[in-house]
C-alpha positions in Angstrom: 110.5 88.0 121.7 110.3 91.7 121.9 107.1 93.2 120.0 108.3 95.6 117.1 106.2 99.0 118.2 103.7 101.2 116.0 105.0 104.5 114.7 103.6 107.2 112.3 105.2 108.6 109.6 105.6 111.9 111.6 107.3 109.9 114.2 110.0 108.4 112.1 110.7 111.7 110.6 111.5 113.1 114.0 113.1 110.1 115.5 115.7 110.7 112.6 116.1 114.1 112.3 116.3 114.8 116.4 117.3 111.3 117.9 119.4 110.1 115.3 120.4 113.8 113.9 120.7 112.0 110.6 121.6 115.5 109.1 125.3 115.1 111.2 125.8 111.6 110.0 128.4 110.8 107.5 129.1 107.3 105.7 130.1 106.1 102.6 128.6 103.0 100.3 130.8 100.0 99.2 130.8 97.0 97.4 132.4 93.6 98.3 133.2 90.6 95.9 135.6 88.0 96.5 137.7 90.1 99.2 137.9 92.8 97.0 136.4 96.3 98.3 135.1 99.2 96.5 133.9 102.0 97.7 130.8 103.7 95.3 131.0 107.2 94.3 128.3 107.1 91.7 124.5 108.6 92.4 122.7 106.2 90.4 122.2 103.9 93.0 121.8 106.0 96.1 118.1 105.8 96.0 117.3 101.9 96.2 120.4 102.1 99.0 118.9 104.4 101.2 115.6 103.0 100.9 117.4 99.4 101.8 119.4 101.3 104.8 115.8 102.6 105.8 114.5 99.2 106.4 117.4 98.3 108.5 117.3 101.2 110.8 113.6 100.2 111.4 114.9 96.6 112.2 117.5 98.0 114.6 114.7 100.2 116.2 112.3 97.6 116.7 109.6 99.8 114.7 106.8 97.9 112.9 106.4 98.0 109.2 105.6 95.7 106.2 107.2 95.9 102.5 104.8 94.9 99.1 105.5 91.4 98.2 106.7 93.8 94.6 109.5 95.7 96.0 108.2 97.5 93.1 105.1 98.2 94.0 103.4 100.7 96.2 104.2 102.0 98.6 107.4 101.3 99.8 106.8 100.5 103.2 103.4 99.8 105.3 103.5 101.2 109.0 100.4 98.8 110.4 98.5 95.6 109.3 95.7 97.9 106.9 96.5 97.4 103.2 94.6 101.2 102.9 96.3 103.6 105.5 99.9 104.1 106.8 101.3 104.3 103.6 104.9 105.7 103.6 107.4 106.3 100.4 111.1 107.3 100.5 112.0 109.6 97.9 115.9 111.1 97.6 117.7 113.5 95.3 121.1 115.3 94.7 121.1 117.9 97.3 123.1 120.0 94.5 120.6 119.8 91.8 116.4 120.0 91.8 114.1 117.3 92.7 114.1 114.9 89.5 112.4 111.8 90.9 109.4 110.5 89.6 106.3 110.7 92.7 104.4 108.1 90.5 103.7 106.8 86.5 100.6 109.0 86.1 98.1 106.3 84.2 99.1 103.6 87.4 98.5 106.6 90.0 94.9 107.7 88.5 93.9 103.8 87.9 94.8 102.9 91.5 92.8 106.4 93.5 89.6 104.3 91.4 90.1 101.8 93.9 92.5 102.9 96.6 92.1 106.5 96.9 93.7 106.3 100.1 96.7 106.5 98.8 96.5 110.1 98.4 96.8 110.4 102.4 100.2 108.4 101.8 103.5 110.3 103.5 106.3 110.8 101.3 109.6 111.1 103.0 112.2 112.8 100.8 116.2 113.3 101.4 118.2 115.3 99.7 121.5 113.9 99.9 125.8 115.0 99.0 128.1 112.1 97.5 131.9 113.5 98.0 134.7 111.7 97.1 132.6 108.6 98.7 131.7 110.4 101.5 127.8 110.6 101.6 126.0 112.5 104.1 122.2 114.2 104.0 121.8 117.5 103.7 118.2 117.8 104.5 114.9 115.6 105.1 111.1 116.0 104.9 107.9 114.8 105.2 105.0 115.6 102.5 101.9 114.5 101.4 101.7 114.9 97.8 99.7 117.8 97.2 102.4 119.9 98.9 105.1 118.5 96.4 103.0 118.9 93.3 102.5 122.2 91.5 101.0 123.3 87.9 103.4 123.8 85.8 103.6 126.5 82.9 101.6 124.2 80.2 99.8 121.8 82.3 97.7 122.1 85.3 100.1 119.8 87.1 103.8 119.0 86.7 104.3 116.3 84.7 107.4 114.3 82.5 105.8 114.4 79.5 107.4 113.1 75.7 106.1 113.4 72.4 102.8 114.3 74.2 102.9 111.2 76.0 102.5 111.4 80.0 104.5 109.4 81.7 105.2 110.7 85.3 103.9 112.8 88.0 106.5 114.9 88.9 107.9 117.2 92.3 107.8 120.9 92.3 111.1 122.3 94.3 108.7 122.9 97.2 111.2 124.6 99.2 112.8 127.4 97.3 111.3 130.4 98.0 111.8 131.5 94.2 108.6 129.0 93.2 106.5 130.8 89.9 104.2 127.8 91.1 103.5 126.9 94.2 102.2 123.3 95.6 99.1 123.0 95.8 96.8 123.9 99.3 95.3 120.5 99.3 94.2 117.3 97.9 91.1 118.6 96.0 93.1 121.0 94.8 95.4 118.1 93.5 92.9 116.1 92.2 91.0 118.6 90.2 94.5 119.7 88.8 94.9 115.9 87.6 91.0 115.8 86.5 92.2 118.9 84.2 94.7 117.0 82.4 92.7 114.5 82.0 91.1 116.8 79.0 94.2 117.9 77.7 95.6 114.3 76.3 94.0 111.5 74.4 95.9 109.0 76.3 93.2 109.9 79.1 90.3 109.2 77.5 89.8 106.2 79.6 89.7 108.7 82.7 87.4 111.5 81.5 84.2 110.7 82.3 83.3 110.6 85.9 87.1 110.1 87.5 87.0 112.5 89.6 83.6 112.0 91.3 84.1 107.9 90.8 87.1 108.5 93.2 85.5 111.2 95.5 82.9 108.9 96.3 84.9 106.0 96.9 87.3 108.0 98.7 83.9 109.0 101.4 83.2 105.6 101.5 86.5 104.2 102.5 87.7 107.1 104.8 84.3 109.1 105.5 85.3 111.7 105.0 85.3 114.7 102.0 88.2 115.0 100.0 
């Protein structure tokens, strides 16, 4: 039985923009019931679709990884055995319009960097994609760490979705137009002070203000050692 082989993040990003020049592939998504065939020309679903088409290029490649037992949890796929490290999430948008997907709910993100705060060294692979007349085809990838998709925003120190003064997601900057009035952030401290900030600016943080930031510095030196 052939032994599926260890890659990084930074290999799979290169493995499918240079070997499998994903950016010159074009397909199209269909559904089959009863012998009856219908092709999909919708964007709702694209997301969950490329993450499943992910998984089965990494079966066809014979490349290790692991999914959560929650296909809902994070992250959405593990590239060794650790339950700490290797963390890699597929994000995907409209090529045509900006960046609208959510990078994580904000209260599960600052609860989990209490006890995982490895997760902020987690790669975030992103396609922008084109859905024409049911032809689909990717018009650009990357890979990120989160602090270099995150920005402040004009009222908060990071950009958030935020209702009736209610936080509900952390959200992407467009971190490659060179038009930015904010750009992403240099680093994680950087990004973690930004979040400590908000932390003061809405009561549904209360729970967070005292001592999150050095609670998940320290733990973060303990796990990794090494400063954030």
């Amino acid at each position: 039985m052939t032994q599926n082989k260890k890659v990084t993040a930074i290999e799979i990003y290169d493995l499918l923009l240079n070997e499998f020049k994903i950016k010159q592939q074009i397909g199209s998504i269909e559904i089959t019931l009863g012998g009856i065939s219908a092709k999909y020309n919708g964007k709702d679903a694209i997301g969950d679709l490329l993450q499943e088409w992910l998984k089965e290029w990494l079966l066809q490649k014979n490349l290790y990884f692991r999914t959560p037992a929650n296909t809902q949890a994070f992250p959405d796929f593990l590239l060794s055995e650790s339950n700490t490290s290797d963390f890699l999430e597929l994000k995907t948008f409209n090529a045509d319009a900006s960046p609208a997907f959510d990078i994580a709910n904000f209260d599960s993100y600052c609860t989990s960097l209490l006890t995982i705060p490895e997760r902020i060294d987690a790669d975030y692979l992103i396609l922008s994609y084109r859905m024409i007349d049911s032809s689909l085809s990717i018009d650009n990838i990357w890979l990120k760490k989160v602090w270099e998709l995150t920005s402040p925003s004009g009222q908060d120190p990071i950009k958030l979705q935020v209702k009736r003064n209610q936080i509900y997601n952390l959200r992407p900057c467009t971190w490659y137009s060179s038009r930015l009035q904010y750009q992403p952030f240099e680093n994680k401290k950087d990004f973690l002070e930004a979040i400590a900030q908000t932390h003061d600016l809405y009561p549904q943080c209360d729970q967070y203000k005292k001592d999150w930031l050095s609670t998940v510095s320290a733990k973060y030196l303990k796990n990794a050692g090494a400063n954030i």
